[in-house]
SEDREN-645411 format. One record per residue (C-alpha): x, y, z; residue in three letters. Coordinates in steps of 0.1 Angstrom, whole numbers, plus 2048, in hexadecimal, padded with zeros to 3 digits. Example, Ala and Ser with C-alpha at 12.3 -4.5 7.8 and 13.67 -1.06 7.14 Angstrom:
2
87B7D384Eala;8897F5847ser;
! end
This chain:
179
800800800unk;81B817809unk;83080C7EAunk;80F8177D5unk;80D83C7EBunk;82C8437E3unk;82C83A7BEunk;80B8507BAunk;81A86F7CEunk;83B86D7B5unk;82A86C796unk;80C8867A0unk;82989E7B0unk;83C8AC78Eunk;8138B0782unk;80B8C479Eunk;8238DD79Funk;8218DF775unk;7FE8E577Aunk;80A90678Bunk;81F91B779unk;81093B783unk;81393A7A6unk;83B9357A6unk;84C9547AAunk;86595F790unk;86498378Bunk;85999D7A1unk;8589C77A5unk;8579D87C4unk;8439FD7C7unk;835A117E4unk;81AA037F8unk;7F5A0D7EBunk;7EFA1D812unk;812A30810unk;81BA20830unk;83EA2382Aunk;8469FD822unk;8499EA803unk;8319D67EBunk;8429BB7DBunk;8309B07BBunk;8309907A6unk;836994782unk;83C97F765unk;859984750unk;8469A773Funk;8409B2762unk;81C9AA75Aunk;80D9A9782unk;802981786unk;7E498379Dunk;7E095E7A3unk;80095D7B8unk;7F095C7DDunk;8049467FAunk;82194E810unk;83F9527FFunk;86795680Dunk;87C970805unk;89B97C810unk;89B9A7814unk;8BE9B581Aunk;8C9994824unk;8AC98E83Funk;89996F835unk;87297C834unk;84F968831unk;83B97F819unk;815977815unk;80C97D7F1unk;7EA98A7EEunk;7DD98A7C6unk;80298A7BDunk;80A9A77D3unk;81E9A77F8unk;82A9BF812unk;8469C3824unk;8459BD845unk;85D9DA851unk;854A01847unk;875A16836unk;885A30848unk;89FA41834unk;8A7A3B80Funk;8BBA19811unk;8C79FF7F6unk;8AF9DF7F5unk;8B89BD7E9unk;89C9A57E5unk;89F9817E3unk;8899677D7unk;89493E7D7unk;87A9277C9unk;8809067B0unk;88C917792unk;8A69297A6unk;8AC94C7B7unk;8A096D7ACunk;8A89907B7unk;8A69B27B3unk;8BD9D07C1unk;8A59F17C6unk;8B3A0F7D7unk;894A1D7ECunk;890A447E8unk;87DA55801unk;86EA767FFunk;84FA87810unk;83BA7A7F7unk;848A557FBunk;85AA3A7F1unk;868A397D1unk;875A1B7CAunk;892A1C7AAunk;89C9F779Cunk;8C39F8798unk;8CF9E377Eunk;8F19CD77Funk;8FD9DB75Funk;9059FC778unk;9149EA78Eunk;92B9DF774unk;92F9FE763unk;932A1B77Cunk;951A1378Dunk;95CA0176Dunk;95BA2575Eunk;969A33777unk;98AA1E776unk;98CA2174Dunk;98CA49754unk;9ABA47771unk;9BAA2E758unk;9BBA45739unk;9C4A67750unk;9DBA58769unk;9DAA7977Eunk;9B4A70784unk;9BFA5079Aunk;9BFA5C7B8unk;99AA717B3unk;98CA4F7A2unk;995A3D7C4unk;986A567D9unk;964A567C1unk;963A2F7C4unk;96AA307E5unk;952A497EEunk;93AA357DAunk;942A197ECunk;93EA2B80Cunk;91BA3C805unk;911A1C7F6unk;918A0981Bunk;906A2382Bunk;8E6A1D819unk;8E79F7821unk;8FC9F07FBunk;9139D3807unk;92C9C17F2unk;9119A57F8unk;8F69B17E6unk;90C9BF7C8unk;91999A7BEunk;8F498B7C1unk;8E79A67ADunk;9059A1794unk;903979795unk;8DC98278Dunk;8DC996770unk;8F897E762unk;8DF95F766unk;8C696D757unk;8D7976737unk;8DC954737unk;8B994A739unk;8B195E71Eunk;
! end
């Protein structure tokens, strides 16, 4: 009997979770809260960032390196925690297919929260920039360190790490690749 269980749970298993595409979290946007509360919405999105109401469920993501049950609500959640200053967020989501995140830097004003997606191209390019410049005027060395590590240093105070760079790098790299 248990021999016959078990066979009927491994073949119905691989059904059951292709029967579900939609509620597997892939993609995902983050925006202000609707009631302006001062935390975050987290929204699930297919690959257009089309917002995919049927995800509903608890779901575990990792915010700024803090692991996070988010319960999705017609494809949207909210952060648990409200935003104090402008700060750098890196969210996190592991499920079968792998991990997904985003880097945002938060922007707040009186008005809000203005969330600003930051791409891993930038993080490539900036400092990359930067070095080309001191490397073709070699008097500019020494101010190209100081920008990067001034960069580096307002970066740390708005919760950038070197962390969050690499995953957001190693991110952007995968999914050229799945392309």
């Amino acid at each position: 009997m248990q021999k016959v269980l078990y066979l009927l749970v491994s073949l119905l298993s691989p059904a059951l979770l292709l029967a579900q595409p939609d509620h597997i979290i892939n993609h995902f946007i983050v925006k202000e809260n609707l009631i302006k509360n001062g935390k975050l919405a987290i929204i699930a999105t297919d690959a257009e960032e089309n917002p995919m109401e049927s995800v509903s469920g608890t779901y575990q993501f990792t915010i700024n390196g803090f692991q996070q049950e988010l319960k999705f609500n017609e494809g949207v959640a909210v952060t648990p925690n409200p935003i104090e200053t402008s700060a750098f967020v890196f969210i996190k989501h592991r499920n079968q297919q792998g991990s997904h995140g985003r880097l945002y830097f938060i922007w707040k004003t009186a008005d809000g929260l203005n969330p600003i997606a930051i791409s891993w191209y930038y993080l490539i390019l900036i400092p990359a920039v930067i070095l080309l410049v001191a490397y073709l005027f070699k008097r500019l060395m020494v101010l190209a360190i100081l920008v990067l590590v001034g960069l580096f240093i307002f970066n740390y105070s708005k919760g950038l790490d070197l962390e969050s760079i690499f995953e957001t790098i190693v991110h952007g790299i995968k999914s050229l690749a799945n392309r």
